[in-house]
PDB file of N, CA, C and O in Angstrom:
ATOM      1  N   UNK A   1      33.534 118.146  13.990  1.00  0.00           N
ATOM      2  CA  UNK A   1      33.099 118.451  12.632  1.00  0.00           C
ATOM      3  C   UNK A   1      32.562 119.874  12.574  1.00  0.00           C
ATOM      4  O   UNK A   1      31.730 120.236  13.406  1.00  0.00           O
ATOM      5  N   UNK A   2      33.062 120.809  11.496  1.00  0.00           N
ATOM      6  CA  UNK A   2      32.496 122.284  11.622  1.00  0.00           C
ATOM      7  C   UNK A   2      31.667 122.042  10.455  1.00  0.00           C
ATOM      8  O   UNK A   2      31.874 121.334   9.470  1.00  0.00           O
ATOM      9  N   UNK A   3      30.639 122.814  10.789  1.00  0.00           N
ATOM     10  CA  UNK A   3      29.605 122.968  10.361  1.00  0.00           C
ATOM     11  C   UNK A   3      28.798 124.358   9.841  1.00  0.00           C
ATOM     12  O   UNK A   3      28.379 125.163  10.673  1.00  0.00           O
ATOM     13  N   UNK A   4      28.645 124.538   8.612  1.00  0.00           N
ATOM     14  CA  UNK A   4      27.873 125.900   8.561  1.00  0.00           C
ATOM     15  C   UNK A   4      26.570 125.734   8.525  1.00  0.00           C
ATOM     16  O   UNK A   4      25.726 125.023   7.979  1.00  0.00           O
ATOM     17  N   UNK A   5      26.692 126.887   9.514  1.00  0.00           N
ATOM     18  CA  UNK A   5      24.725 127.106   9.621  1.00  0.00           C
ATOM     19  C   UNK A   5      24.311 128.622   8.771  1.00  0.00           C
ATOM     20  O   UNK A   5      24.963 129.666   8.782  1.00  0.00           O
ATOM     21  N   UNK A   6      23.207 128.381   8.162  1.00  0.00           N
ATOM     22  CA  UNK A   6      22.551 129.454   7.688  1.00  0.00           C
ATOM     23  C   UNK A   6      21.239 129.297   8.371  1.00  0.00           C
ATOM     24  O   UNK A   6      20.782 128.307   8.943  1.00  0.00           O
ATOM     25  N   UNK A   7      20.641 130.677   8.162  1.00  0.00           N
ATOM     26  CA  UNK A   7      19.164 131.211   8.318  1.00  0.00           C
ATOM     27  C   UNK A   7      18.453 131.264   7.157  1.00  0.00           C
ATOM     28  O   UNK A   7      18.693 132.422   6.815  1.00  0.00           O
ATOM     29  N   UNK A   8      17.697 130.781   6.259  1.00  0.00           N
ATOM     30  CA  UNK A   8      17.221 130.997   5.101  1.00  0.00           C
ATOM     31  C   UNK A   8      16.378 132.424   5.509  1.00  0.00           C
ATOM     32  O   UNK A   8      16.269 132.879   6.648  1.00  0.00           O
ATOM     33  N   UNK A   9      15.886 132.928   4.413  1.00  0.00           N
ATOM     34  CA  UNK A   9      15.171 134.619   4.022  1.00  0.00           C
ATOM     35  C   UNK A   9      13.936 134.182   5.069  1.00  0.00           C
ATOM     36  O   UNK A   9      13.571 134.793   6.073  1.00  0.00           O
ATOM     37  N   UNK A  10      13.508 133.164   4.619  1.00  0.00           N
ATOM     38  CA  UNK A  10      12.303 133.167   5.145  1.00  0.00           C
ATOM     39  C   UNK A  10      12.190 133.098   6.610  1.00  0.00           C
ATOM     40  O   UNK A  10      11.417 133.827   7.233  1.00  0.00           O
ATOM     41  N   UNK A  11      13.169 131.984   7.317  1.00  0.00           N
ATOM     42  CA  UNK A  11      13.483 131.872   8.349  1.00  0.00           C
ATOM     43  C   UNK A  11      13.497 133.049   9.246  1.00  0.00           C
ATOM     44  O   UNK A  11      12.746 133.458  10.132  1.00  0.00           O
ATOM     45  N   UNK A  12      14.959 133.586   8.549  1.00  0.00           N
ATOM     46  CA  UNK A  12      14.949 135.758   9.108  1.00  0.00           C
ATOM     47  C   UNK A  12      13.404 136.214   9.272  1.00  0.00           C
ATOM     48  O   UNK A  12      13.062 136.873  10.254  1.00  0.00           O
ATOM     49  N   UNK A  13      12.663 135.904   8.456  1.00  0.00           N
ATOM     50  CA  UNK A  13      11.484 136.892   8.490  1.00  0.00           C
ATOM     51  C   UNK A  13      10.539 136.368   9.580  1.00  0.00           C
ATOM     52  O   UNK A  13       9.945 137.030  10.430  1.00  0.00           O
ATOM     53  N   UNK A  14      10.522 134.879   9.354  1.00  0.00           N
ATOM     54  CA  UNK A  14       9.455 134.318  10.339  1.00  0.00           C
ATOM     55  C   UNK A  14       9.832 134.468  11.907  1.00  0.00           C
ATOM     56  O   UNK A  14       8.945 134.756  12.710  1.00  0.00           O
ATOM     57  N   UNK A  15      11.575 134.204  12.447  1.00  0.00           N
ATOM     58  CA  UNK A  15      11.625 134.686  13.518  1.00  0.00           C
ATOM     59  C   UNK A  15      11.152 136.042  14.143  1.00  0.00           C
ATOM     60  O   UNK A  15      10.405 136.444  15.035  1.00  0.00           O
ATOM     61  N   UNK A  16      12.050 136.552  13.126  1.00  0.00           N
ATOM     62  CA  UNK A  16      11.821 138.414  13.645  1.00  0.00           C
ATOM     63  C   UNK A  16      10.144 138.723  13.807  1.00  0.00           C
ATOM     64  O   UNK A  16       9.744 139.662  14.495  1.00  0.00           O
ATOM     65  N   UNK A  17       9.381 137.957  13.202  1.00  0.00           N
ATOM     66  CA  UNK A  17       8.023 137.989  13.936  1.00  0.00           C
ATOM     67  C   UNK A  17       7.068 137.538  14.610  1.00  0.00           C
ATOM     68  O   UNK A  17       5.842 137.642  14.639  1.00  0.00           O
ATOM     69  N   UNK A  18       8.547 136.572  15.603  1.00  0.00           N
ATOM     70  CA  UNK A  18       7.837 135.638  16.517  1.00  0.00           C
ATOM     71  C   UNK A  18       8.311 136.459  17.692  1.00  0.00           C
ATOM     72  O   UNK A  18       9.051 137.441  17.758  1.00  0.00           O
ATOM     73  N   UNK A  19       7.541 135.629  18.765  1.00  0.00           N
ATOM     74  CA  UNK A  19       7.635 136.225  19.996  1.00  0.00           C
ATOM     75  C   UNK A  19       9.147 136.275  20.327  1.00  0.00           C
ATOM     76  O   UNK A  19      10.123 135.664  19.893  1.00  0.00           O
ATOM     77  N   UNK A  20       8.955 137.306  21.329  1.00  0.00           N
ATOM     78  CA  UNK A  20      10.745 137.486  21.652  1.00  0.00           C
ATOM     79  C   UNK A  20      11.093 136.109  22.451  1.00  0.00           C
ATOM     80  O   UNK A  20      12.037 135.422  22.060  1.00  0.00           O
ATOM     81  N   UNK A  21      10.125 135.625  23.847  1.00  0.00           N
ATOM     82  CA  UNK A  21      10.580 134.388  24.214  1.00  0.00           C
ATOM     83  C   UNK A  21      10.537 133.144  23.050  1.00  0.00           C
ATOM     84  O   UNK A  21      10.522 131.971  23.423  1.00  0.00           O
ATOM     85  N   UNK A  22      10.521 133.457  21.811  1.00  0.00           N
ATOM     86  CA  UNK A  22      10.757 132.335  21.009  1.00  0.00           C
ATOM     87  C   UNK A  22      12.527 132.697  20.548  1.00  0.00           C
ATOM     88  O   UNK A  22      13.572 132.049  20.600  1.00  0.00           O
ATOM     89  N   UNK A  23      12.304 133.503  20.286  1.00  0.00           N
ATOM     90  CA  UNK A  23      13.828 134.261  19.638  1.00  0.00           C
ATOM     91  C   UNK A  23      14.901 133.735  20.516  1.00  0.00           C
ATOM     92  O   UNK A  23      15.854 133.040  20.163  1.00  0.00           O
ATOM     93  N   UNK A  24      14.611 134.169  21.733  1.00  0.00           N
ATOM     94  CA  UNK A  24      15.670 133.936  22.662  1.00  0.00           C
ATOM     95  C   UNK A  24      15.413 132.371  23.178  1.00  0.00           C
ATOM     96  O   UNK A  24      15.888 132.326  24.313  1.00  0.00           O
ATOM     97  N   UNK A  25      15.154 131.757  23.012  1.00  0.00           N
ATOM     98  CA  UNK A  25      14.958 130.430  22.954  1.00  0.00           C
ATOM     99  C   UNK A  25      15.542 129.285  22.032  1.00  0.00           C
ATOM    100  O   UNK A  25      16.195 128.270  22.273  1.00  0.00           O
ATOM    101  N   UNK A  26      14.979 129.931  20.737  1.00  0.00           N
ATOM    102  CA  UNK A  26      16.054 129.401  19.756  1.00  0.00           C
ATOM    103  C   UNK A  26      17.103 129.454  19.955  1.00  0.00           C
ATOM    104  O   UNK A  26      17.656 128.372  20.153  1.00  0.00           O
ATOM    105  N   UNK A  27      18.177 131.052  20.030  1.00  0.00           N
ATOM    106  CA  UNK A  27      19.394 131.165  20.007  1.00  0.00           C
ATOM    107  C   UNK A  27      19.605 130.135  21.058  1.00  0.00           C
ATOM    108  O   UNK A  27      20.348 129.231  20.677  1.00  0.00           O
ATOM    109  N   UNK A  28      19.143 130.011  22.325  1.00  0.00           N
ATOM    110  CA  UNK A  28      19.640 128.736  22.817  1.00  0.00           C
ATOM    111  C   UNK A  28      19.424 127.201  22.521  1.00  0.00           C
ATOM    112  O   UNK A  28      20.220 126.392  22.999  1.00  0.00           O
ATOM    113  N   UNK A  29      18.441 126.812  21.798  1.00  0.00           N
ATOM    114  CA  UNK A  29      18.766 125.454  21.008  1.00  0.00           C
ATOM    115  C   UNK A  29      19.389 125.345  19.534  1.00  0.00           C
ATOM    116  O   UNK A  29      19.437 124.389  18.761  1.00  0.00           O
ATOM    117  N   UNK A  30      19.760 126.407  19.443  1.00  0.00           N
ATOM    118  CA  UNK A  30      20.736 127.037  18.564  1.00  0.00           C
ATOM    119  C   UNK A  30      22.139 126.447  18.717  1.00  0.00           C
ATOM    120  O   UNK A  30      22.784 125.786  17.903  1.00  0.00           O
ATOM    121  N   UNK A  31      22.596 127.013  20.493  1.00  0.00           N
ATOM    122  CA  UNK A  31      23.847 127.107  20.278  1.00  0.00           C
ATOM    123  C   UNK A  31      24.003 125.365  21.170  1.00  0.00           C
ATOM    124  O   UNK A  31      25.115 124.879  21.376  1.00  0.00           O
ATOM    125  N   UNK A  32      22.590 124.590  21.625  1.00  0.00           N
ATOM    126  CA  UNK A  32      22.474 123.303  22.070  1.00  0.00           C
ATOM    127  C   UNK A  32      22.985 122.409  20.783  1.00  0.00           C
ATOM    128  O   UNK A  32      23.644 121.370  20.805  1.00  0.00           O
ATOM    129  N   UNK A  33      22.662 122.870  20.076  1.00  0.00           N
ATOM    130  CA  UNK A  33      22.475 122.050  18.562  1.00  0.00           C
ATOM    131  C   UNK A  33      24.139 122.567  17.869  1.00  0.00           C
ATOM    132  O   UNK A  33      24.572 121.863  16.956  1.00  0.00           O
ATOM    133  N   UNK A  34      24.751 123.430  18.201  1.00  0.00           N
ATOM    134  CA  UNK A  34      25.947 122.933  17.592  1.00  0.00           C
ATOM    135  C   UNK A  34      26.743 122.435  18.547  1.00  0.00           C
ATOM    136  O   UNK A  34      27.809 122.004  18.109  1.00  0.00           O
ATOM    137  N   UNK A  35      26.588 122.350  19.691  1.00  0.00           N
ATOM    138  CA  UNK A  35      27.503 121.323  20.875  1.00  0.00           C
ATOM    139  C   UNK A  35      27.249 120.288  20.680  1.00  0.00           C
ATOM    140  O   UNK A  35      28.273 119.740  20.274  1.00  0.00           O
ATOM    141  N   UNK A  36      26.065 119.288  20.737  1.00  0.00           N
ATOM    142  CA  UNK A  36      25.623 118.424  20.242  1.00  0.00           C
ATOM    143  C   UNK A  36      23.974 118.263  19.466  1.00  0.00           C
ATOM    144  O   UNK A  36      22.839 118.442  19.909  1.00  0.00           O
ATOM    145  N   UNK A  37      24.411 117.915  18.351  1.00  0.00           N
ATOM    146  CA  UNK A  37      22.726 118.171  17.539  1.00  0.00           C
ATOM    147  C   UNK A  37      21.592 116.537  17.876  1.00  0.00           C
ATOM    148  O   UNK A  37      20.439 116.307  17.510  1.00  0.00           O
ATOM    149  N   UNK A  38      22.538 115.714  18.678  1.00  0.00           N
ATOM    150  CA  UNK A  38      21.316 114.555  19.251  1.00  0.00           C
ATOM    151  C   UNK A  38      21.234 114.871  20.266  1.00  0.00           C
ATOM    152  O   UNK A  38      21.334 113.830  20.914  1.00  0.00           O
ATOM    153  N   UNK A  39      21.026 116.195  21.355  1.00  0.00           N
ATOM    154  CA  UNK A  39      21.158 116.167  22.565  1.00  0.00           C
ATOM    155  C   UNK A  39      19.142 116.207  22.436  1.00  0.00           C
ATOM    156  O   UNK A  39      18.370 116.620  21.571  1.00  0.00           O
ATOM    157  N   UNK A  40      18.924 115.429  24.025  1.00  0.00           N
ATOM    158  CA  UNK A  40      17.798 114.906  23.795  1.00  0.00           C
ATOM    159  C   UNK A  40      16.413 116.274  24.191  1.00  0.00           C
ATOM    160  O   UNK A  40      15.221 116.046  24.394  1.00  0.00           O
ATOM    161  N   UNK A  41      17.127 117.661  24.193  1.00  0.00           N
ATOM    162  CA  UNK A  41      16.105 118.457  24.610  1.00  0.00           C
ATOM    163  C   UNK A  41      15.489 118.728  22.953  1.00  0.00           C
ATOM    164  O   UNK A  41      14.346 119.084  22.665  1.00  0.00           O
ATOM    165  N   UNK A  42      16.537 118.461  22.079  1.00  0.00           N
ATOM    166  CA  UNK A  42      16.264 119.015  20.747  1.00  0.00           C
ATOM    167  C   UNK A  42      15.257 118.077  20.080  1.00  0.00           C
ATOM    168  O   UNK A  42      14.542 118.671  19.271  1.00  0.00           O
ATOM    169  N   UNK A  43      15.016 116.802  20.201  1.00  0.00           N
ATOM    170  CA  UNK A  43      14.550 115.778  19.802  1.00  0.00           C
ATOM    171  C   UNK A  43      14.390 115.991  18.306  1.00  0.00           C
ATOM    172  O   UNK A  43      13.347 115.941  17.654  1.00  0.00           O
ATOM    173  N   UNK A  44      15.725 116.257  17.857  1.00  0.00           N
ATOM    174  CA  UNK A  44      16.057 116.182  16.374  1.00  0.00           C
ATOM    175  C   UNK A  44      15.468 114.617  15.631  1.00  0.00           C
ATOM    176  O   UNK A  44      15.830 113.444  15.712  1.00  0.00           O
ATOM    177  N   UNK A  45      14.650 115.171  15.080  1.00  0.00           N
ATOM    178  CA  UNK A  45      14.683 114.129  14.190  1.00  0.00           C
ATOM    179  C   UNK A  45      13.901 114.349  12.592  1.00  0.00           C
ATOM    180  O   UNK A  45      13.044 115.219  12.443  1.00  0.00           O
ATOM    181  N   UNK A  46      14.340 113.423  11.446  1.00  0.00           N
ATOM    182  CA  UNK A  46      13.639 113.984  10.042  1.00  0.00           C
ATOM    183  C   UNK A  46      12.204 113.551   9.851  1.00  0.00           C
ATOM    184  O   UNK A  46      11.636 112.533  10.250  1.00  0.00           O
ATOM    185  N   UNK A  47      11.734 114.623   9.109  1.00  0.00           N
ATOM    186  CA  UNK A  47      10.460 113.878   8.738  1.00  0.00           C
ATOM    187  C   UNK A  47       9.854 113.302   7.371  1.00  0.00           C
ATOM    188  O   UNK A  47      10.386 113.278   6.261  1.00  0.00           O
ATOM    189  N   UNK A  48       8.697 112.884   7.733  1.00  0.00           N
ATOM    190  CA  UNK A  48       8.288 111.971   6.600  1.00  0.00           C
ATOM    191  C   UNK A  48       7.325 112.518   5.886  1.00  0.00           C
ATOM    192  O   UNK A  48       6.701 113.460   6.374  1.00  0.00           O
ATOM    193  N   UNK A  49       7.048 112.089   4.732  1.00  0.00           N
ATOM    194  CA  UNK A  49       5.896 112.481   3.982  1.00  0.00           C
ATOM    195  C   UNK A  49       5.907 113.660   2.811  1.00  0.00           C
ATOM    196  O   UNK A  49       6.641 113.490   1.837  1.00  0.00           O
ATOM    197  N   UNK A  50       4.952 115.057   2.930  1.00  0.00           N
ATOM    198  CA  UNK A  50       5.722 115.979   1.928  1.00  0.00           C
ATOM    199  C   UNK A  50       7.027 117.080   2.233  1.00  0.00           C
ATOM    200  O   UNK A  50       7.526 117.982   1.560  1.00  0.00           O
ATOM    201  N   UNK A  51       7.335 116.459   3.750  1.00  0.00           N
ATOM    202  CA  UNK A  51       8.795 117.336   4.890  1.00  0.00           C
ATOM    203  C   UNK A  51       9.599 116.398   4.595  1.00  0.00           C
ATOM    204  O   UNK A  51      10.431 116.277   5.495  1.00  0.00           O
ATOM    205  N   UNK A  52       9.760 115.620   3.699  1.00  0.00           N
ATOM    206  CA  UNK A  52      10.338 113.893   4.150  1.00  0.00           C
ATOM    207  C   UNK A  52      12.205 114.862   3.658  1.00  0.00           C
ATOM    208  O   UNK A  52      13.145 114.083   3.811  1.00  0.00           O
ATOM    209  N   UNK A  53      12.525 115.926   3.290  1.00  0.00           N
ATOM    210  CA  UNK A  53      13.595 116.397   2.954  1.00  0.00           C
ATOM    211  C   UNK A  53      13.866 117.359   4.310  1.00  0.00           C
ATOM    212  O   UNK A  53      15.006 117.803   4.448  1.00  0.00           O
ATOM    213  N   UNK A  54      13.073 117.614   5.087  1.00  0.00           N
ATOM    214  CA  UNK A  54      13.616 118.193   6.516  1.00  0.00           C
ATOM    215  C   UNK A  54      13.986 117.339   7.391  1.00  0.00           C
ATOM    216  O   UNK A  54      14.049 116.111   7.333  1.00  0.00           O
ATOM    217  N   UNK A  55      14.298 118.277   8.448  1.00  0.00           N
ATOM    218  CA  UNK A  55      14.408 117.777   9.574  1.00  0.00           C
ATOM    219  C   UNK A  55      13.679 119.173  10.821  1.00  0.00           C
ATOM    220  O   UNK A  55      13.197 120.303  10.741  1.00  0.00           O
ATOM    221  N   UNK A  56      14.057 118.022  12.009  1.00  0.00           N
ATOM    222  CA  UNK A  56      13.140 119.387  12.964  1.00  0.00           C
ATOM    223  C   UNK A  56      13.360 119.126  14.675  1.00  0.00           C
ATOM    224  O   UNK A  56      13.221 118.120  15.371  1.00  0.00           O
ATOM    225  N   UNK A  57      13.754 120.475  14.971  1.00  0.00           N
ATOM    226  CA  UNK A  57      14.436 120.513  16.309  1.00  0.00           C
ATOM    227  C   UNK A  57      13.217 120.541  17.029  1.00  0.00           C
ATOM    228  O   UNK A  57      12.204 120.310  16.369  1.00  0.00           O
ATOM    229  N   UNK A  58      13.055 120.842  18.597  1.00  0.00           N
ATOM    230  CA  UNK A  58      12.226 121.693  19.301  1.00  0.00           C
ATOM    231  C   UNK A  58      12.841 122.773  19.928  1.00  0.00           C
ATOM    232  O   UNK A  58      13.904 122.830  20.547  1.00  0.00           O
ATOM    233  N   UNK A  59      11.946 123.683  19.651  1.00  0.00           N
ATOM    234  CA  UNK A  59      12.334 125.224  20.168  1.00  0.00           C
ATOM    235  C   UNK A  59      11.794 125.468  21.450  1.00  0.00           C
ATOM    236  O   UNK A  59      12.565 126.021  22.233  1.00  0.00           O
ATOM    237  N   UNK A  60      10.520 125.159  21.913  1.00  0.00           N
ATOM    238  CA  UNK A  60       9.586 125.010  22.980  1.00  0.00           C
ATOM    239  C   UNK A  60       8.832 123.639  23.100  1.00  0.00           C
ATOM    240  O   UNK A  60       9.399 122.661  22.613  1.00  0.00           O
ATOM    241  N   UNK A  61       7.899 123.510  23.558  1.00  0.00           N
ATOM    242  CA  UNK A  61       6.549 122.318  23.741  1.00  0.00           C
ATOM    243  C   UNK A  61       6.392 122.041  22.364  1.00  0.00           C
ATOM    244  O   UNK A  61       6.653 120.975  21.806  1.00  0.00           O
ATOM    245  N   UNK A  62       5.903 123.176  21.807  1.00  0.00           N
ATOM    246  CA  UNK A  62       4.842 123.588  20.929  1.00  0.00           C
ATOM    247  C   UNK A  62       5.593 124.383  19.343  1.00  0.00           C
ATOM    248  O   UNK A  62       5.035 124.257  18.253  1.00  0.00           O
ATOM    249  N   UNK A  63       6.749 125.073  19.507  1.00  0.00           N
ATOM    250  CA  UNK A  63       7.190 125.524  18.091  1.00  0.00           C
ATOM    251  C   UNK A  63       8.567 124.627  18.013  1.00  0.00           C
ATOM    252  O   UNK A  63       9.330 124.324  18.930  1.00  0.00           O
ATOM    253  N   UNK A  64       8.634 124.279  16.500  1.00  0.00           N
ATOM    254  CA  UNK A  64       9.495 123.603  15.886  1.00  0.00           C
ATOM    255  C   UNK A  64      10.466 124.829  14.727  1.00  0.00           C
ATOM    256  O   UNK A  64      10.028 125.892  14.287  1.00  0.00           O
ATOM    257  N   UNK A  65      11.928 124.183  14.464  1.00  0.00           N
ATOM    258  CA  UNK A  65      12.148 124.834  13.451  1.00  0.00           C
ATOM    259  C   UNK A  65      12.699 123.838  12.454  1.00  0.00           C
ATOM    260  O   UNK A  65      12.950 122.688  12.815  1.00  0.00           O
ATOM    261  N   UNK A  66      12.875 124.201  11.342  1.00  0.00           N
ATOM    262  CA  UNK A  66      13.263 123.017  10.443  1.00  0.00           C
ATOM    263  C   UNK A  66      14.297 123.154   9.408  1.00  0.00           C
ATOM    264  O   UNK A  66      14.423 124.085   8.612  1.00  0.00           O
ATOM    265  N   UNK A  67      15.025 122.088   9.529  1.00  0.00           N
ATOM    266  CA  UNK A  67      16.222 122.470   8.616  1.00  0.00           C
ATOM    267  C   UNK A  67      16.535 121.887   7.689  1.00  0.00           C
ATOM    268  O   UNK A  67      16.483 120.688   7.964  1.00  0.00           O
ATOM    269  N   UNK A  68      16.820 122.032   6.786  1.00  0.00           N
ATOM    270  CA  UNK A  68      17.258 120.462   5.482  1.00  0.00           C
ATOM    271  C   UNK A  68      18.996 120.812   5.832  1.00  0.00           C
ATOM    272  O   UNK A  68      19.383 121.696   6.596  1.00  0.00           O
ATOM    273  N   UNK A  69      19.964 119.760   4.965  1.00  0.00           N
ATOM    274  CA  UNK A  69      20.889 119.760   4.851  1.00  0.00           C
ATOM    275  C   UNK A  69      21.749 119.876   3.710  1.00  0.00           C
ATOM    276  O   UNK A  69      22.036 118.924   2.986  1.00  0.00           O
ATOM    277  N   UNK A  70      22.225 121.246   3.531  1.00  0.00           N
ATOM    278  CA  UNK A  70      22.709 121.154   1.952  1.00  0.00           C
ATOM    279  C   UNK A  70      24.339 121.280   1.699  1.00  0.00           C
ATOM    280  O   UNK A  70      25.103 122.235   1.841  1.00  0.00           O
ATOM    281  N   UNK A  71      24.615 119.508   1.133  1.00  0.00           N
ATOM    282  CA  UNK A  71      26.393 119.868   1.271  1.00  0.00           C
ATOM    283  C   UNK A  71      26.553 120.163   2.508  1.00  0.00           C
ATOM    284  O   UNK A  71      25.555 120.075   3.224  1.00  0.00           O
ATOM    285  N   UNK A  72      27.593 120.510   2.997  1.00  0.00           N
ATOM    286  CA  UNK A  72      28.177 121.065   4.227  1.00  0.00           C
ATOM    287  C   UNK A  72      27.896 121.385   5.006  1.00  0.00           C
ATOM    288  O   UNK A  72      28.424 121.275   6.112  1.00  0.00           O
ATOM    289  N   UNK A  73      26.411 122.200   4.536  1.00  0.00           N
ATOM    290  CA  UNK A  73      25.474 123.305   5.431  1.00  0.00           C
ATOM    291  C   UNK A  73      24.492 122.661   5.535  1.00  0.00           C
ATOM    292  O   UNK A  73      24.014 121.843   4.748  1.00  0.00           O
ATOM    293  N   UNK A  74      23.995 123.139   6.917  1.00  0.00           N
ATOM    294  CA  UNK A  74      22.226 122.938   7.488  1.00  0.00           C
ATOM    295  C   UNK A  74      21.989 124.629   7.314  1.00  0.00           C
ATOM    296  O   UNK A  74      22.782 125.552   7.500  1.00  0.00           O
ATOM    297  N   UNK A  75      20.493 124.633   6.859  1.00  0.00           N
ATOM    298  CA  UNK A  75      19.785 125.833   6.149  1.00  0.00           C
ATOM    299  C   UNK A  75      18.356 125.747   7.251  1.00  0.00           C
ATOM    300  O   UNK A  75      17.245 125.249   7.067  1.00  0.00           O
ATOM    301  N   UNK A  76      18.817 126.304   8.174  1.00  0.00           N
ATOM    302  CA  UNK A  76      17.172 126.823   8.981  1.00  0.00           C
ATOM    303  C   UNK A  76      16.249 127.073   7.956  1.00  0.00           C
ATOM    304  O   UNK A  76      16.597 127.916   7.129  1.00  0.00           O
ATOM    305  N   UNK A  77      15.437 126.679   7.850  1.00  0.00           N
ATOM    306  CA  UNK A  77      14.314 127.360   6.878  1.00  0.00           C
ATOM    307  C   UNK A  77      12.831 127.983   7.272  1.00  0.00           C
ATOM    308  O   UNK A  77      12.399 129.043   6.818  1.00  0.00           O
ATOM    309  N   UNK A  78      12.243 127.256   8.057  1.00  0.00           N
ATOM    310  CA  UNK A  78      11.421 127.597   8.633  1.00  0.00           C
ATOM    311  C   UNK A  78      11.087 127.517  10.009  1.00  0.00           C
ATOM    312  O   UNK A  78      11.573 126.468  10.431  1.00  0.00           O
ATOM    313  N   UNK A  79      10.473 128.141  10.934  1.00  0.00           N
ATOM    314  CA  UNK A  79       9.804 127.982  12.364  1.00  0.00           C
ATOM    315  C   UNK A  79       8.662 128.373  12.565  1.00  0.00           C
ATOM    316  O   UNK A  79       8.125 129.362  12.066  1.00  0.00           O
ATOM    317  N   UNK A  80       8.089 127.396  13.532  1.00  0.00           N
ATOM    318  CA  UNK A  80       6.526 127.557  13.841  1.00  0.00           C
ATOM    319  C   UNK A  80       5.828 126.811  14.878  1.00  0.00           C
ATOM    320  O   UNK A  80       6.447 125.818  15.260  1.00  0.00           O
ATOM    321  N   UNK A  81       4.773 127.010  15.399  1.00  0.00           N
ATOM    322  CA  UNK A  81       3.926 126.439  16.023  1.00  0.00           C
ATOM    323  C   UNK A  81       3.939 124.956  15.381  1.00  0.00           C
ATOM    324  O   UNK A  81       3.825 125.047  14.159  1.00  0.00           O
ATOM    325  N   UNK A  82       4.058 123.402  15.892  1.00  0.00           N
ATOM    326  CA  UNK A  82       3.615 122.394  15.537  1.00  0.00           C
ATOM    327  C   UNK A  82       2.042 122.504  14.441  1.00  0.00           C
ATOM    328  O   UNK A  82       2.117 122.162  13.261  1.00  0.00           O
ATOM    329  N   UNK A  83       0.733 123.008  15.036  1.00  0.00           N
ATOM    330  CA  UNK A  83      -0.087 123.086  14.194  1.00  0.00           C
ATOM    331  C   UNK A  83       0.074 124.162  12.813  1.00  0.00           C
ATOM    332  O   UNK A  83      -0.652 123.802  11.887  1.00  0.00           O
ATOM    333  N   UNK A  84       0.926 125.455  12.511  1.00  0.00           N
ATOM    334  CA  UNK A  84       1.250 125.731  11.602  1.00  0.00           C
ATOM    335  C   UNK A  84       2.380 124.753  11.265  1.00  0.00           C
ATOM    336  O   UNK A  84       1.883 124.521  10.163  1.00  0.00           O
ATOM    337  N   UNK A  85       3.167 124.198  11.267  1.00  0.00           N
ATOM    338  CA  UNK A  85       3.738 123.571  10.082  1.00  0.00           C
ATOM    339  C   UNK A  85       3.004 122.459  10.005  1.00  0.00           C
ATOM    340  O   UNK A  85       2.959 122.238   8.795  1.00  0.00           O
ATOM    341  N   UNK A  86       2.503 121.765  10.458  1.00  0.00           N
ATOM    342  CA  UNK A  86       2.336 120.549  10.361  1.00  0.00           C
ATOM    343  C   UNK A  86       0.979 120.326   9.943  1.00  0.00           C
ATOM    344  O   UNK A  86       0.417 119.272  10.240  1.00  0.00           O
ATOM    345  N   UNK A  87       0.406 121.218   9.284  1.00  0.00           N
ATOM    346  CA  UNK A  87      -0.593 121.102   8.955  1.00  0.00           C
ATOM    347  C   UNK A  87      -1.233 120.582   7.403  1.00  0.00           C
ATOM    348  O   UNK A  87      -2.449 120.516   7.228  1.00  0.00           O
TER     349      UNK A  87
END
């Protein structure tokens, strides 16, 4: 199944001012997540509540990124530390 991925604006902005070992981290559960997006390092799964329209990979321990699904496309939207988003 092909799949388009986008970066939302915000996304662009919030990486480019994360640490570089986050950057380069992503791009690799990046390119984990289009080989297979249940592979179990990603521990993809959606959430509930006022995220209950995301979903959310792991990037590290500790930062998540999150994607909704629109039509065709998954839309990165945001990344962060578990305690910034989830707060």
């Amino acid at each position: 199944m092909s799949r388009n991925i986008v970066l939302s604006r915000q996304f662009q902005k919030l990486i480019s001012r994360s640490p570089r070992k986050i950057q380069l981290q992503f791009k690799d559960r990046l390119e984990l997540f289009l080989e297979n997006d249940r592979h179990p390092l990603l521990n993809n799964h959606r959430l509930t509540g006022k995220l209950k329209e995301y979903y959310s990979i792991n990037v590290t321990g500790d930062w998540r990124a999150l994607y909704s699904i629109q039509d065709d496309t998954i839309v990165f939207e945001v990344i962060g530390t578990h305690s910034q988003l989830y707060k």
